[in-house]
N, C-alpha and C positions, 0 to 999 in steps of 0.2 A: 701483245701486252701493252696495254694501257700507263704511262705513268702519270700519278697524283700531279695537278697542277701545282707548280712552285714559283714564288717568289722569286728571279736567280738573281742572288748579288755576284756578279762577277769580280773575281780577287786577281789583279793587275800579278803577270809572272816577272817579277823583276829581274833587270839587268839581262832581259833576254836577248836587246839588242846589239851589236858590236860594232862598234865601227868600222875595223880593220874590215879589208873586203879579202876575198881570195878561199877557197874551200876548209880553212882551215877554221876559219869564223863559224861557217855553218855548220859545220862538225859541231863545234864548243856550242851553236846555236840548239843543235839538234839534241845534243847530250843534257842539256839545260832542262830544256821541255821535258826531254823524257823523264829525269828526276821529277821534276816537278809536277807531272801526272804521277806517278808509280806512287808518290811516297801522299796522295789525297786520296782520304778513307772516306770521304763524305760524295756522292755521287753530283748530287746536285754541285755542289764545289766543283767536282772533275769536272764534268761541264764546260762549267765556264772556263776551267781553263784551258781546256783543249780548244771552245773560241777563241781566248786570248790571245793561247799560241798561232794559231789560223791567220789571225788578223796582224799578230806581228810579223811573220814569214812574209805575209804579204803587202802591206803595211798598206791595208783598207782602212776606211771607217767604219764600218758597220762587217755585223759575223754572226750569225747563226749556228746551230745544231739541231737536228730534226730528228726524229725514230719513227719509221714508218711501222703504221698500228697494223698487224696482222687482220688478214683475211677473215671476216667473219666475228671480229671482236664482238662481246655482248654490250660496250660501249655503243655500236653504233658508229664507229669513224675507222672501222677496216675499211682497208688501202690508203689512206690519207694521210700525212708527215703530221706531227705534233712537235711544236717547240719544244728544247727541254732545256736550250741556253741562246743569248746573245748576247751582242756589245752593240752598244749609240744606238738602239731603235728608241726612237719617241712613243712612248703610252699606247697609242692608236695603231700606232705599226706592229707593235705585240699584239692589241686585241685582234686586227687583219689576220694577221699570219699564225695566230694559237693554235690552228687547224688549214691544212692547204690542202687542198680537193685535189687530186690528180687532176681534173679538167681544167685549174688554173691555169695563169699564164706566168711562169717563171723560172728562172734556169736552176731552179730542185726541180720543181715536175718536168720539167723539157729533159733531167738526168733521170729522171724516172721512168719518162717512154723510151730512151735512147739504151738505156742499160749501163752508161757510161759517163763520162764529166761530163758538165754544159758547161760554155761559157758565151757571154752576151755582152760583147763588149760595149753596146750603148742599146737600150731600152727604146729611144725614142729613133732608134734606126731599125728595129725587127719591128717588120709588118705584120705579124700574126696578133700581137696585142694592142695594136692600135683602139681605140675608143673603148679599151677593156677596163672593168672597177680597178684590176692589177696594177695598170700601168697608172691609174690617174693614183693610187698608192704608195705605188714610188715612188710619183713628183713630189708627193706630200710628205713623205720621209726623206727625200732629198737623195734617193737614190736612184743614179743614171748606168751604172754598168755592173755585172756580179758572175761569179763563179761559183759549180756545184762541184762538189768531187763524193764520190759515194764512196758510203762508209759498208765494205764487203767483211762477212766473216769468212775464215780462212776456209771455208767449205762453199764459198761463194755466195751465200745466204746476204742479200739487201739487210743491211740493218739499219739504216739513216741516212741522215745526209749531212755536211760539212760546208756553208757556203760562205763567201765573202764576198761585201759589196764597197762600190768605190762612188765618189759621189759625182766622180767625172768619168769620160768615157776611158773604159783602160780596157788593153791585152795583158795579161798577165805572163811573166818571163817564163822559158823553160825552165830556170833556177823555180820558181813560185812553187809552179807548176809539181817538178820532183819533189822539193820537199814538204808540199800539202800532200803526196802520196806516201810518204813517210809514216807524217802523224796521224796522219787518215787508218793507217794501216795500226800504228799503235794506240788509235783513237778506237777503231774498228774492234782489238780486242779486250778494252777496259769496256767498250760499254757490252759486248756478247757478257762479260763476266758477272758487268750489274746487273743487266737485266736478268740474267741465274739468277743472282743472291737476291734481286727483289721478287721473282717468281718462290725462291725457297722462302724469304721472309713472308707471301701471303700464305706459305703452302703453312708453314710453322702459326702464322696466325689461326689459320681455321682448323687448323689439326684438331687440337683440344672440340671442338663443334663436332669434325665429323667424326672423331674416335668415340663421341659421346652420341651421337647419331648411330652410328654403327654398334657401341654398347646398347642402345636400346632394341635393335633391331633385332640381335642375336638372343638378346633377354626376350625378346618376344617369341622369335623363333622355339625358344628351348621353353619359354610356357608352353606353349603351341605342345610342342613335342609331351612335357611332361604330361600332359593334360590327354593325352592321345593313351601314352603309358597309362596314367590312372583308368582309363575308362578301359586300353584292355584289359587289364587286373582285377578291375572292378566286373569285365563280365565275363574274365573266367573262374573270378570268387563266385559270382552269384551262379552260373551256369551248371560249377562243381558240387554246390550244396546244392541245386533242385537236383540235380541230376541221383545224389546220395540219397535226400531227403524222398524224393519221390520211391526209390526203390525199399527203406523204411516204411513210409505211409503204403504201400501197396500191400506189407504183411501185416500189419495193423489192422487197415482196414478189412484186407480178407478174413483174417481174424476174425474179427468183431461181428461181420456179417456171418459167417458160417456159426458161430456162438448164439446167433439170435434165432438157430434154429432148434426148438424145442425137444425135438428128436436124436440129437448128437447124442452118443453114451458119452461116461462121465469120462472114459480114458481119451476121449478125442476132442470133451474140452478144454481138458488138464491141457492138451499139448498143445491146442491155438492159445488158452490164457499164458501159459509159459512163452509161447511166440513172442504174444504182446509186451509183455515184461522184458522179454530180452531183448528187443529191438526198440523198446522205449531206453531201456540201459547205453544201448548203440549208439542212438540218437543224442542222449547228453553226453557220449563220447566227445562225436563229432561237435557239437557245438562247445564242447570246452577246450576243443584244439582251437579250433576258433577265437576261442577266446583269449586262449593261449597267446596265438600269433599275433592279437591285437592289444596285446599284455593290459586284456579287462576283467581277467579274471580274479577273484577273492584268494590271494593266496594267503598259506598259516607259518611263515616261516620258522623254523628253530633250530637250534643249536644239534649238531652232529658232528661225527668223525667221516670224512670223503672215503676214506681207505676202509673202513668198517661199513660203510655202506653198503660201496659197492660190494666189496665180500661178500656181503651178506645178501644180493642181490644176482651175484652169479649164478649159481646155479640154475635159479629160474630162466637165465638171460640162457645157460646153455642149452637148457631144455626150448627156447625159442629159436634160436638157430640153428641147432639139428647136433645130430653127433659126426656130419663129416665137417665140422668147423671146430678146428683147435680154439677155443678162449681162455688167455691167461689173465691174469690182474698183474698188476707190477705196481705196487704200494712202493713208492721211492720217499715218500714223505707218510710215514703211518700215522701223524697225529696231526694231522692237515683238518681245520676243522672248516665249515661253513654256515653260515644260516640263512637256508633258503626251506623253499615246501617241500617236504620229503618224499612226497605223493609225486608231484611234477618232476623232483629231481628223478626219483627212480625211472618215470613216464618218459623222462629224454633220453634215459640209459637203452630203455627198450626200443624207442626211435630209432636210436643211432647205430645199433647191434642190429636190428633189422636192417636199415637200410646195409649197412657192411655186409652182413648174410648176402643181401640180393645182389651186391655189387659182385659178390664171389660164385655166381649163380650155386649157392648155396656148399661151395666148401673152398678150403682156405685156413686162415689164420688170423684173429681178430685179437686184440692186446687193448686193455685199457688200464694206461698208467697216472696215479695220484700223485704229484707233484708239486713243490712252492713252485711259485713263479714271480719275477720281480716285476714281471713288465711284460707289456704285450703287443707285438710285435705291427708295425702300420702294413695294412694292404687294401688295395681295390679304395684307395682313397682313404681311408681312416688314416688319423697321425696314432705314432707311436703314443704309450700310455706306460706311465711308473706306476709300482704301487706294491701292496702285499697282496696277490693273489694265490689261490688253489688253481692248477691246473689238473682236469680230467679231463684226458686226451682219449677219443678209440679210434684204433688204426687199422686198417687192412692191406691184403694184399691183391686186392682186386681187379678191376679193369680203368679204374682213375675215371675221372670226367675232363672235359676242355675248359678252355677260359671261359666261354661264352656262356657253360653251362653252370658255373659256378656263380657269376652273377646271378642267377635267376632258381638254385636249389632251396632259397627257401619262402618263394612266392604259394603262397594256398595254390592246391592242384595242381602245381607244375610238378610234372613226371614225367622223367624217361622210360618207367617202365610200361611195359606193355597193356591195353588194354582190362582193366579187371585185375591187373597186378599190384596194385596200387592207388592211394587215394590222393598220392601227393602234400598231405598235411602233417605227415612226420617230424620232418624238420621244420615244419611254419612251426609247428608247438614247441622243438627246440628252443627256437629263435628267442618267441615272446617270453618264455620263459627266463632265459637267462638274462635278455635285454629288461624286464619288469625288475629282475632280480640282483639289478645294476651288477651286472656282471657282461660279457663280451664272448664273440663265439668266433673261433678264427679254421679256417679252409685251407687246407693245403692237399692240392692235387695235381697228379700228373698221368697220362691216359699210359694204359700198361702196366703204372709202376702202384697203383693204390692210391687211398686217400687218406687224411687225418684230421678228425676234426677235434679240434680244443675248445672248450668250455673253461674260460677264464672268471670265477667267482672271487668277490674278497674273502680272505681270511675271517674268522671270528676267533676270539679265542673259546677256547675247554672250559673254561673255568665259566661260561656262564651257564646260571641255574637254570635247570630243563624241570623241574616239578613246578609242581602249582599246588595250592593248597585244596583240602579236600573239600566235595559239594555238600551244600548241606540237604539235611534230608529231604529225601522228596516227598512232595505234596501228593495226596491220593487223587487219580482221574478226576473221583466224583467231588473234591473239596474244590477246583480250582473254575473259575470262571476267565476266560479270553475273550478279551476284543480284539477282532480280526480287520484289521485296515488296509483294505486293498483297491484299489480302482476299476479295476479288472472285474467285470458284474460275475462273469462265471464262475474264474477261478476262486472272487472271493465267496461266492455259493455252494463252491464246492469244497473250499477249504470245512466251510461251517461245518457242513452234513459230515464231512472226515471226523470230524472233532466230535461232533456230536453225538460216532457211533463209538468212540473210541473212551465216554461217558463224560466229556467236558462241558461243563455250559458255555454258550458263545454269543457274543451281539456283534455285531457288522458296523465299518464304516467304511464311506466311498474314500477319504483327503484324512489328512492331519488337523484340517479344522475341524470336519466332523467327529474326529478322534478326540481332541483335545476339550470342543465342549461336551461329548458323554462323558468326561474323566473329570470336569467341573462339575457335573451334578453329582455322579455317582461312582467316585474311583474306590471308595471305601469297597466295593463290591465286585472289582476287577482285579485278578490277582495277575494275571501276564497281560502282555499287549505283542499280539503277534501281526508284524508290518511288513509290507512288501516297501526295497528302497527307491525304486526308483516309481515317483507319484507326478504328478501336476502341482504344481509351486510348492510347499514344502515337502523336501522327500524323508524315506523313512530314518539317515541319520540323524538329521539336522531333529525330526519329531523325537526321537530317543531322547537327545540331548536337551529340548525343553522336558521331556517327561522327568527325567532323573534332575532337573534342578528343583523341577516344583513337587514332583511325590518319589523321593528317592527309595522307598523301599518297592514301587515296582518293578515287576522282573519285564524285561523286553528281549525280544528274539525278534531278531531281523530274519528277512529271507530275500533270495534275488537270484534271478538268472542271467544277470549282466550288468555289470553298473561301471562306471568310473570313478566313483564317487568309494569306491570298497577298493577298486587297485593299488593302491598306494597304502593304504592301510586299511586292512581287513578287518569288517565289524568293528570297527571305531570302538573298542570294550565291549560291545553287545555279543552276544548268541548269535552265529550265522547258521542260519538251512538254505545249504543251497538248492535252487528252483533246476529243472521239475527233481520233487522230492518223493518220496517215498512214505505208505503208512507208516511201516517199521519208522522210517528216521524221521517222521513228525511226534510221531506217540514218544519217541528217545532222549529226543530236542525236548520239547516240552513234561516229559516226565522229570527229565532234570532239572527243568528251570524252575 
């Protein structure tokens, strides 16, 4: 360890001297010193007066203090003494000696090869430094004779040096002598203790660097990581829909192709076109779990009773889990209301009662209890949460899952059960659902003893109005004219010829500009405008919203099979059809509008 070059003013230790002679002076001498080290908080200060003291015990002119720089320093002067105090050196004699090479010539480094004191009682009587820069150094500082005494920590560790020089030749007394190894020895452990506190004061300087070094380090690490996470999720989302989607498209397609044989009777098209239809149905299952999970789906919230719902829901639920599964309801709160989509609520009921069923490999005891709840409970890192909630809770008594498993029950396609057992998107559609529907969905499992999971929605009150006012008449097929805005060349071709058999007249636009200028020429002759929402620069809300300021008696019906632009609130006041649709629910939608 290196210390910062310093200025050292050395501070004179007063009244150290005594005149009385006889053991009892050096006592009072020695006790002096030691106070007057112990009680100097300033290091550079100590210093000097551990010289001071050196030079009065011995009553030199000139004194020194060294710390030899460790091995290998990134300074560049490991093994070398470094000043760190004196007394009487002339300017030049400091700049000399700021740094002393062990290959010097003088009794610190002559105590440095020996292990032990030097002393040299005249300069110009050792012949090793004759005609050396050293010696002609000394003449010049005016110093003829000097003593080292090494500064050991109590584990014997070299930590300095301690010298005194005289300007005439001198032996120094066994009295000197003992009591330089006194203060040497309480010199020895003030400075072991600075140099700690000046090693903890650089540690505590750069702390804040490397804790901020090391913050970044870890933040990268766990991008690193997250990003590893995303990309598995990411390909066993995409892996689990081809995997789904392909075995869809393979009855489809068979379908379709065995249909184009001319020769099929009529009873064995009826049952590939029934295929096709049920497995196009499948299909926007699966993609509105999907959607579900990625809470982008158009949902219709309203006003209901939890506890009459689910009642009203039982039954079905026990005819899905079989009859060796006891299902109770437990209404603890029977006027518990919510307002969420009634469709998706029931769709999580059935999620959650299947998965329970299969946990019980199909018998057991499942209980789903309605409840207020004030607050809800922090786990797996979530903080606690106040509020006025509904809790619907289903519990079983099944086989529990682990901790490890519960992080990851409601990732798309993660399933424990068995090949073909499962699709794994049960609970993703929980999730987004309740999460879309700011509400919270809590786990509580143990392996053996069952699981439980709560569905924490806000309250709504009773009291709001569930009617709407009545439609008004409907327009005849053959009265009404649609402009179809879709970007999509097929679908919007295919929409047309639908409409067209269904006895509607229709004109085609690719954007909302091309919608907007046929509605400048000719909207007198357009009586709906059926829009796909999600377009190329304006999409079909924002197009609504110009249409209803500038010809508000146009009707407009939105349609979309994915938007985010609808999650947060559903058809913005317009008409939704959701995509892929149906003849039935297009001729239904638009016969209304």
């Amino acid at each position: 360890m290196v210390h910062a070059s310093h200025s050292t003013q050395v501070l004179p230790i007063t009244d150290l001297s005594d005149k009385d002679s006889g053991e009892l002076s050096d006592i009072d001498l020695l006790h002096r010193i030691s106070v007057a080290l112990i009680g100097e908080q300033d290091r550079f200060e100590l210093y000097g007066k551990i010289v001071e003291a050196a030079v009065t015990i011995t009553g030199s002119q000139f004194g020194t203090m060294q710390l030899l720089c460790p091995a290998g320093d990134p300074s560049g002067h490991g093994g070398e003494l470094q000043m760190l105090a004196h007394r009487g050196l002339p300017p030049k004699a400091v700049a000399f000696w700021q740094w002393v090479s062990p290959a010097a010539y003088s009794s610190c480094t002559l105590a440095l090869k020996l292990g032990q004191r030097a002393i040299i009682p005249d300069f110009e009587a050792w012949a090793d430094i004759a005609g050396t820069p050293d010696l002609e150094a000394f003449r010049a500082a005016g110093i003829r004779s000097a003593q080292t005494t090494p500064l050991l920590s109590r584990r014997g560790k070299l930590l300095g040096m301690i010298s005194t020089h005289w300007c005439q030749p001198h032996q120094p007394s066994q009295r000197d002598l003992r009591m330089l190894d006194i203060v040497a020895r309480q010199a020895a452990d003030l400075l072991e203790r600075t140099i700690a506190e000046e090693e903890l004061r650089r540690l505590n300087e750069t702390l804040e660097v490397r804790v901020e070094e090391r913050s970044r380090e870890l933040l990268a690490t766990e991008d690193q990581l997250r990003q590893l996470q995303k990309m598995e999720a990411i390909g066993q989302l995409t892996g689990g829909v081809a995997h789904d989607f392909n075995n869809l498209l393979t009855i489809i397609r068979s379908s379709a192709e065995l249909l184009a044989r001319r020769e099929l009777p009529r009873d064995k098209q009826k049952r590939y076109i029934d295929a096709i239809m049920d497995t196009s149905d499948r299909a926007a299952r699966l993609t509105g779990q999907l959607l579900a999970f990625a809470r982008r789906q158009a949902l219709k919230p309203e006003v209901f009773n939890a506890a009459l719902k689910v009642a009203t829901v039982a039954d079905m639920l026990r005819t899905v889990v079989g009859s060796r599964i006891d299902l109770t309801v437990d209404p603890i709160c029977p006027a518990c209301c919510v307002e969420v989509d009634t469709s998706q609520f029931e769709t999580a009921l059935v999620n959650l009662a299947v998965n329970a069923r299969d946990a019980m490999n199909g018998e057991g005891r499942i209980t789903i209890a309605i409840e207020a709840a004030g607050s809800i409970p922090a786990r797996g890192g979530r903080k606690p949460a106040t509020g006025n909630f509904v809790r619907v809770s289903v519990s079983d008594n099944g086989s529990g899952m682990p901790l490890d498993q519960i992080d990851r029950i409601f990732e798309p396609f993660f399933t424990t059960k068995e090949v073909g057992k499962g699709t794994g998107l049960g609970l993703s559609q929980v999730y987004g659902f309740i999460k879309q529907s700011g509400g919270e969905i809590d786990v509580d499992s143990r392996l053996g003893e069952g699981s439980t999971f709560s569905l924490y929605l806000p309250r709504a009150e009773a009291t709001v109005a569930l009617g709407g006012s009545s439609p008004d008449e409907p327009l005849a097929a053959t009265q009404a004219s649609v402009l179809i805005v879709e970007d999509n060349a097929q679908v919007g071709e295919f929409a047309s010829h639908l409409l067209t058999d269904l006895g509607f007249m229709t004109r085609r636009a690719c954007n909302a500009g091309d919608a907007l200028a046929i509605l400048e020429e000719d909207h007198a002759n357009i009586d709906i405008v059926f829009s796909d929402v999600i377009m190329p620069g304006m999409n079909g809300v924002e197009l609504g919203g110009e249409i209803r300021r500038r010809w508000p008696d146009l009707t407009i019906i939105l349609t979309s099979g994915y938007s985010h632009v609808l999650a947060d609130d559903t058809g913005h006041g317009f008409a939704l059809l959701h995509k892929p649709y149906s003849v039935d629910g297009l001729s239904r939608v638009l016969r209304s509008a």
